[in-house]
C-alpha positions in Angstrom: 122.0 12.1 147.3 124.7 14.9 148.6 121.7 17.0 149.5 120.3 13.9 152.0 123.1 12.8 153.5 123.8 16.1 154.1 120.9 17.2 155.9 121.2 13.6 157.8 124.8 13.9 159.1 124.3 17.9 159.7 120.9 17.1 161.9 122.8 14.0 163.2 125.7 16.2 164.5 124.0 19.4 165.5 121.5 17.5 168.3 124.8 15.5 169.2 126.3 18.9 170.4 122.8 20.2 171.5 122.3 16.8 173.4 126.0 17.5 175.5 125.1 21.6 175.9 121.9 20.5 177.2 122.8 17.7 179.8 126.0 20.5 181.1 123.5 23.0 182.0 120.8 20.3 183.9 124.1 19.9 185.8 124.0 23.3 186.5 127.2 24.8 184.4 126.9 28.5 183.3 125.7 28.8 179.5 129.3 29.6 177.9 131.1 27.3 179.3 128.8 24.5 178.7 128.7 25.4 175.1 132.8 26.0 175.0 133.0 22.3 176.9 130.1 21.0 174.3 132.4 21.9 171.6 135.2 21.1 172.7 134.0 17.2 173.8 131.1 16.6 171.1 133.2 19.1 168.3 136.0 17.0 168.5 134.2 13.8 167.6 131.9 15.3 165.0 135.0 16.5 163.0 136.2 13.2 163.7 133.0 11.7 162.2 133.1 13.5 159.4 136.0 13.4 158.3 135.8 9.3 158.7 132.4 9.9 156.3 134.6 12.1 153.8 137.1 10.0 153.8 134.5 7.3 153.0 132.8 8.5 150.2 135.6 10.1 148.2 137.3 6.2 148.4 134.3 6.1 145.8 136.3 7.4 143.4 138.5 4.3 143.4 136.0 2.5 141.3 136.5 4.5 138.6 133.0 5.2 137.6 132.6 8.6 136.8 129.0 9.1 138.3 129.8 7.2 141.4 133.2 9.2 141.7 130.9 12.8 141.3 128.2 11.4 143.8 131.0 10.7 146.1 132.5 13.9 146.2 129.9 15.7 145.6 128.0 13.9 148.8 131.6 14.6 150.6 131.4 18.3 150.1 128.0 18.1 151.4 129.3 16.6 154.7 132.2 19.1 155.1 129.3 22.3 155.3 127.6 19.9 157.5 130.4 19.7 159.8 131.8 23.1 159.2 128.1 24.4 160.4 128.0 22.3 163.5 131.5 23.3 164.8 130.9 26.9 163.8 127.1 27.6 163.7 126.0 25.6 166.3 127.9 27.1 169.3 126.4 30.9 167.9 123.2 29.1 168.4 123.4 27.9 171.7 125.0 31.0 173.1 122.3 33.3 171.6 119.3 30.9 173.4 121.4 31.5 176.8 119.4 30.0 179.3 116.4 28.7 177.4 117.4 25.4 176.6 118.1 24.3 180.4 116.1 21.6 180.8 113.5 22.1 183.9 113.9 20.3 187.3 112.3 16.9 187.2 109.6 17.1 190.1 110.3 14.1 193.0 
């Protein structure tokens, strides 16, 4: 279960930032600072994201159910690399494709 959500909220906030780098540059902004504005826009509310989602599933340790209080955290940890990789990972990425991942002009 930590493994899937995981994945999910790591794919989930990676295109998120992708998605705001992507629609900077069709608007003609120079690669780095598209990706420093991408991160600091889309960053900020991923961290916030995840750390709503931590927050979330360590609250399963309330219950006091041991397996449900080690899925929780252990799905929690999962969600922190997640987030860790898409604030710190992520920007490497997009600065490294440079101008590649400008969309092309729409012809009309």
């Amino acid at each position: 279960m930590a493994l899937m959500l995981g994945l999910a909220v790591g794919v989930d906030y990676a295109l998120f930032i992708v998605a705001r780098h992507r629609s900077q540059l069709a608007s003609g902004m120079p690669v780095a600072e598209s990706v420093a504005r991408a991160i600091g826009t889309a960053g900020t509310a991923v961290v916030f994201a995840g750390l709503t989602v931590v927050i979330a599933l360590a609250g399963l340790a309330v219950v006091g159910i041991p397996f449900l209080t080690a899925m929780g955290l252990a799905a929690a940890a999962a969600v922190v690399v997640a987030v860790l990789v898409a604030v710190t990972l992520i920007p490497a990425v997009l600065g490294f494709a440079g101008e590649r991942l400008r969309p092309w002009a729409s012809p009309g």
